[in-house]
NULUM-76394 format. One record per residue (C-alpha): residue number from 1; residue in three letters; x, y negated, z negated. Coordinates in nm, 4 decimals. Last residue first. Layout:
+-----+--------+----------+----------+----------+
: num : residu :        u :        v :        w :
+-----+--------+----------+----------+----------+
: NUM :    ALA :        X :        Y :        Z :
...
+-----+--------+----------+----------+----------+
//
This chain:
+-----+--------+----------+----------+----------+
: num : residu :        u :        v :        w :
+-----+--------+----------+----------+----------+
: 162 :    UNK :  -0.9197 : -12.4432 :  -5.8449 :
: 161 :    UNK :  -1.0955 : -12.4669 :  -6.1518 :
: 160 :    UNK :  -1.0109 : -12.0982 :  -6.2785 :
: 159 :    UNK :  -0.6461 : -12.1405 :  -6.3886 :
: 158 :    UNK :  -0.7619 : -12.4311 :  -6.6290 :
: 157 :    UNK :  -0.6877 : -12.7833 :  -6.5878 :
: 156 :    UNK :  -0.7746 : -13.0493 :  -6.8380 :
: 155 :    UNK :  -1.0329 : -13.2730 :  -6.7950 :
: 154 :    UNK :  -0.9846 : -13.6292 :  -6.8265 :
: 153 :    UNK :  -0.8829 : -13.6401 :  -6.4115 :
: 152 :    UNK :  -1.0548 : -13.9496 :  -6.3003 :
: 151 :    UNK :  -1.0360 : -14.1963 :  -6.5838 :
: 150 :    UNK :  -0.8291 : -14.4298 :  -6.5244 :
: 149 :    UNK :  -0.8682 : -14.3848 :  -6.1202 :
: 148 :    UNK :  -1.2501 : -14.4277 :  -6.1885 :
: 147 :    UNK :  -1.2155 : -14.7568 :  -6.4090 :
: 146 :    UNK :  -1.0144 : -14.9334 :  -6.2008 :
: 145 :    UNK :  -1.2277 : -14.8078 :  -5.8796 :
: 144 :    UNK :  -1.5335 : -14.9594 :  -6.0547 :
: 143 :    UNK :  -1.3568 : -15.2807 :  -6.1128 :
: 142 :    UNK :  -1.3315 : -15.3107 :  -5.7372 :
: 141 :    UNK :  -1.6406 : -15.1688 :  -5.6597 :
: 140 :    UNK :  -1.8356 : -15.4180 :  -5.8814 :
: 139 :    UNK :  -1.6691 : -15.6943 :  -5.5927 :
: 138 :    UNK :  -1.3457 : -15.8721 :  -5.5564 :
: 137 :    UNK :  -1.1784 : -15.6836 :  -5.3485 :
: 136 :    UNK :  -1.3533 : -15.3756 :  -5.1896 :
: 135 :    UNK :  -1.3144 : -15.0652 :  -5.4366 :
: 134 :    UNK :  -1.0380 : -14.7822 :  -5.3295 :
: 133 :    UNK :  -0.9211 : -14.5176 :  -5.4316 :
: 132 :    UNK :  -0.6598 : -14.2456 :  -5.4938 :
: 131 :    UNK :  -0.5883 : -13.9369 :  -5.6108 :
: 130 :    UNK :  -0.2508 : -13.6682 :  -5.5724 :
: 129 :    UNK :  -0.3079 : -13.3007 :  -5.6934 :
: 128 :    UNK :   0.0448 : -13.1424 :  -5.6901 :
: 127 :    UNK :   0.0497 : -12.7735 :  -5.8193 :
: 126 :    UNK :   0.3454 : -12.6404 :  -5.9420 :
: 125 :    UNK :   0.4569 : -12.2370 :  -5.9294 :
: 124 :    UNK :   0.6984 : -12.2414 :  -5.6322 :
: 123 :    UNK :   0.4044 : -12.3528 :  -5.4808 :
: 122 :    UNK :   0.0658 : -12.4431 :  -5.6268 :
: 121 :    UNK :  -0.2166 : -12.5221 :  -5.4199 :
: 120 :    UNK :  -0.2879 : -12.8553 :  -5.3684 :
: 119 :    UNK :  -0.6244 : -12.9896 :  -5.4964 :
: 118 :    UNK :  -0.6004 : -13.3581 :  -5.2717 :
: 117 :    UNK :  -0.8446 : -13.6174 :  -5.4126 :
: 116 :    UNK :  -1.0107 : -13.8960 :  -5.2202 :
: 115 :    UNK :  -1.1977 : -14.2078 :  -5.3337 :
: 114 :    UNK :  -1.3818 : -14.4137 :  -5.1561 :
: 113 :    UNK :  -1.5697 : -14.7740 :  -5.2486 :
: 112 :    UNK :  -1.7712 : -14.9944 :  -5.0412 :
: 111 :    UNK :  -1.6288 : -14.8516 :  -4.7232 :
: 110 :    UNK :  -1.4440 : -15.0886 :  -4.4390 :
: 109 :    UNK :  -1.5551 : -14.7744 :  -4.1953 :
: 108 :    UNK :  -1.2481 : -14.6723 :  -3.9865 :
: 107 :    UNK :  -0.9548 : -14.8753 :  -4.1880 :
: 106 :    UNK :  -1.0346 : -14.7617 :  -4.5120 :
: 105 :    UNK :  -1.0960 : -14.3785 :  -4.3550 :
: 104 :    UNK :  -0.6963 : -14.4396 :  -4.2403 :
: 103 :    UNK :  -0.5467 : -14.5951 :  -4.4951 :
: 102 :    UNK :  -0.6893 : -14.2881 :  -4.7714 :
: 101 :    UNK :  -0.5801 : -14.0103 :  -4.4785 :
: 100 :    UNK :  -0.2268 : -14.1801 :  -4.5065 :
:  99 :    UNK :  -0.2771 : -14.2301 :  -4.8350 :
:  98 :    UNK :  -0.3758 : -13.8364 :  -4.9435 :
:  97 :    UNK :  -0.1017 : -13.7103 :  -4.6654 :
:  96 :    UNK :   0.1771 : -13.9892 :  -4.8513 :
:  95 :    UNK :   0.1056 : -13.8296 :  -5.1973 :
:  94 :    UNK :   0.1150 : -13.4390 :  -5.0720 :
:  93 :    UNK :   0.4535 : -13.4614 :  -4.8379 :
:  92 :    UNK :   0.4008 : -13.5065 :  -4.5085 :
:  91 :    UNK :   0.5567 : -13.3484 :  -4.1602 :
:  90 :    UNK :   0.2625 : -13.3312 :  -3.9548 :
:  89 :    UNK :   0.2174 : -12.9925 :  -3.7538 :
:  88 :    UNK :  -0.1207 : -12.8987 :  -3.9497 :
:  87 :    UNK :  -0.2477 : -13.2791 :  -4.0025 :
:  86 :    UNK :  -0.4281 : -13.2632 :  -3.7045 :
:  85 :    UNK :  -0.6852 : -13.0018 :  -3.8551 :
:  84 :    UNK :  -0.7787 : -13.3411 :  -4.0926 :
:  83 :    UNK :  -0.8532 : -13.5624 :  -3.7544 :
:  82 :    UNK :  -1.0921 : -13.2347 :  -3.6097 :
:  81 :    UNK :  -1.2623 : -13.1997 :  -3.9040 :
:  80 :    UNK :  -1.3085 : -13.5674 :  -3.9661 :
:  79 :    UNK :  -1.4749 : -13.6207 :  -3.6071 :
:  78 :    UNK :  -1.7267 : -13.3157 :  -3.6911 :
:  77 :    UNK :  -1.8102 : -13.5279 :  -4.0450 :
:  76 :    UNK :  -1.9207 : -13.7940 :  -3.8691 :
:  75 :    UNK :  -1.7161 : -14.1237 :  -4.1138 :
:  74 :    UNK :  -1.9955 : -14.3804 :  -4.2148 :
:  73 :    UNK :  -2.0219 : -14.7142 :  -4.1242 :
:  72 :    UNK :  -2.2570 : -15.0539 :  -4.2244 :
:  71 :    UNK :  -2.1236 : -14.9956 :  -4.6494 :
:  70 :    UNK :  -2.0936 : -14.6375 :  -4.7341 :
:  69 :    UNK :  -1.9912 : -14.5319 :  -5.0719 :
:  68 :    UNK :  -1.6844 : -14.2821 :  -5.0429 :
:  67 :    UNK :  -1.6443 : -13.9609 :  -5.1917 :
:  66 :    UNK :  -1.3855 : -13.7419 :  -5.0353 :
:  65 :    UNK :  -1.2313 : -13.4223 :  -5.1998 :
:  64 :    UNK :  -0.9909 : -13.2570 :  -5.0588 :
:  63 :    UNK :  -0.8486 : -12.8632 :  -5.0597 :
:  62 :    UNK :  -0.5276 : -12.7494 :  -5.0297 :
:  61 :    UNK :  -0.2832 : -12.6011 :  -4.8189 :
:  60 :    UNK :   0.0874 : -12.6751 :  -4.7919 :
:  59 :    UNK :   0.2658 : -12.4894 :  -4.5088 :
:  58 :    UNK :   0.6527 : -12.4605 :  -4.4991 :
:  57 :    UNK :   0.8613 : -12.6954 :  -4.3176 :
:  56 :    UNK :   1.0986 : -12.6970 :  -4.6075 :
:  55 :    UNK :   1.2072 : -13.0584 :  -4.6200 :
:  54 :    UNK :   0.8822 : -13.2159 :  -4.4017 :
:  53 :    UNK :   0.5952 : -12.9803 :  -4.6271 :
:  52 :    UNK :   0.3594 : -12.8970 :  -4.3935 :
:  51 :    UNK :  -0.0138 : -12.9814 :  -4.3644 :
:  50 :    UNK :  -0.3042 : -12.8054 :  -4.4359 :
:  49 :    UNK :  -0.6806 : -12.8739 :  -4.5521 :
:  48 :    UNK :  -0.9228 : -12.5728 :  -4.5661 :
:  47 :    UNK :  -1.1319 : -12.6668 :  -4.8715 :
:  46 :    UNK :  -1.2455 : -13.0065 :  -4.7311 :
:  45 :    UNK :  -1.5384 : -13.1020 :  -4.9479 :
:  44 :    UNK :  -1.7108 : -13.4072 :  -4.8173 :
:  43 :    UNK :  -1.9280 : -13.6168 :  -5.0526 :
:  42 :    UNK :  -2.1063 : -13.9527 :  -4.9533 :
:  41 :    UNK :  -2.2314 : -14.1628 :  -5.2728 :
:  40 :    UNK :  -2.5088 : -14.3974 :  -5.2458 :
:  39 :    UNK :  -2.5319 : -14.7390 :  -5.2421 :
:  38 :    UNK :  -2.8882 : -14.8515 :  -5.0803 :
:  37 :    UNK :  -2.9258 : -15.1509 :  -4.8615 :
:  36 :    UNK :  -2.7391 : -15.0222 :  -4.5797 :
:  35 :    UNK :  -2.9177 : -14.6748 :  -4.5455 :
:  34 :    UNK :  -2.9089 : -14.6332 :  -4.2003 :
:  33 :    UNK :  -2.5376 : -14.6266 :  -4.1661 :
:  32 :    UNK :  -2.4128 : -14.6269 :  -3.8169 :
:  31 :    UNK :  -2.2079 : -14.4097 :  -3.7150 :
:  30 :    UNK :  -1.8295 : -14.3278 :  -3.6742 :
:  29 :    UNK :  -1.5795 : -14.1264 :  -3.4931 :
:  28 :    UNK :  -1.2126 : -14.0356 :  -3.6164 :
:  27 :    UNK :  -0.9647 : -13.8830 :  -3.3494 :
:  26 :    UNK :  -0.8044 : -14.1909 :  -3.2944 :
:  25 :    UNK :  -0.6211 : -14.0982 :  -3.6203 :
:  24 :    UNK :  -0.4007 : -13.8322 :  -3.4603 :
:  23 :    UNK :  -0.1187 : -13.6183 :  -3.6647 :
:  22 :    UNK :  -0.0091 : -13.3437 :  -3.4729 :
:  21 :    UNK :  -0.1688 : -12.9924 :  -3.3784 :
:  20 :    UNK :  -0.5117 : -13.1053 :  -3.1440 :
:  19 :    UNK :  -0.7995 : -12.9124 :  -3.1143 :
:  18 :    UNK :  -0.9362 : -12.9544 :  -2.7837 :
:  17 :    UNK :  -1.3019 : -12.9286 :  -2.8228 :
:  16 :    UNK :  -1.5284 : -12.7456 :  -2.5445 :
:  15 :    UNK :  -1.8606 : -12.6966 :  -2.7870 :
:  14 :    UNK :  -1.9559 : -13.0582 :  -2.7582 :
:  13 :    UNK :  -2.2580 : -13.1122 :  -3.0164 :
:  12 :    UNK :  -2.0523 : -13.3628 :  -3.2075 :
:  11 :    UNK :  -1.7375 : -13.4907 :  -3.0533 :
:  10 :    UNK :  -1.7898 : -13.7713 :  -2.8338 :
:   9 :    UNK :  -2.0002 : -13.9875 :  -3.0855 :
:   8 :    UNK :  -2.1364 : -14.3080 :  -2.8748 :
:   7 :    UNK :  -2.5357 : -14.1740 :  -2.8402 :
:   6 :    UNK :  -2.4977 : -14.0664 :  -3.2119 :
:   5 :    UNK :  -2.6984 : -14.3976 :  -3.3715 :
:   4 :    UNK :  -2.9692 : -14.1792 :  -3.5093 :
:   3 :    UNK :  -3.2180 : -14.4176 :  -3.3863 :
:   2 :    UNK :  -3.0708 : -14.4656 :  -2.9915 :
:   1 :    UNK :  -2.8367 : -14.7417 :  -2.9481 :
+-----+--------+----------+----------+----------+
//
């Protein structure tokens, strides 16, 4: 495998993408690390998340917030696009999208850590913001992700931090 380990990534750099509508977790690509012996955090701001709501069938929007800590893989970020625009037919309400996308990003890379947090919109005047995370059993990551989902959200919302 060449250096930047991108020779088996189908997605990036191909301009003729079929974006697909429904729900598709073979979608996700990965690639190799090449900082294994270093944790570091990974970021990926997803302002332009949507999914539908499966009583109403009205669109949700929102944006998400992944930070995972790589172990060997790491999510290409073209791959995710594509996997999170399948989410805009899928019937889901906001805590089961968050853990489905949660399941699947566990299941892709086998991260250190990762957290993700949904920002929701409000409708009908509510906002729904689901988190979770994830630290690998029986490591620091573990306890870390204890103590990050206790305190993860100890600031209180304000109309301008969305």
């Amino acid at each position: 495998m060449s250096e930047n380990n991108t020779e088996d990534l189908s997605l990036l750099g191909k301009e003729a993408v079929k974006y697909e509508f429904d729900y598709n977790p073979d979608l996700l690509e990965t690639f190799d690390n090449s900082h294994q012996g270093r944790d570091y955090f990974v970021k990926l701001n997803c302002p332009e998340f949507t999914t539908l709501c499966p009583i109403t069938g009205q669109p949700d929007f929102a944006t998400l917030y992944i930070s995972y800590i790589p172990d060997v893989k790491m999510v290409e970020s073209k791959a995710l696009k594509l996997y999170l625009f399948s989410f805009r037919n899928h019937g889901g309400f906001h805590e089961k999208s968050i853990n489905m996308i949660m399941d699947d990003l566990i299941d892709l890379m086998d991260p250190k850590y990762i957290e993700i947090w949904g920002k929701f919109t409000p409708r009908g005047g509510i906002s729904i913001d689901p988190y979770c995370n994830h630290g690998r059993k029986g490591t620091k990551y573990e306890e870390m992700a204890d103590h990050r989902m206790m305190n993860h959200d100890m600031n209180p919302e304000m109309i301008d931090n969305r």
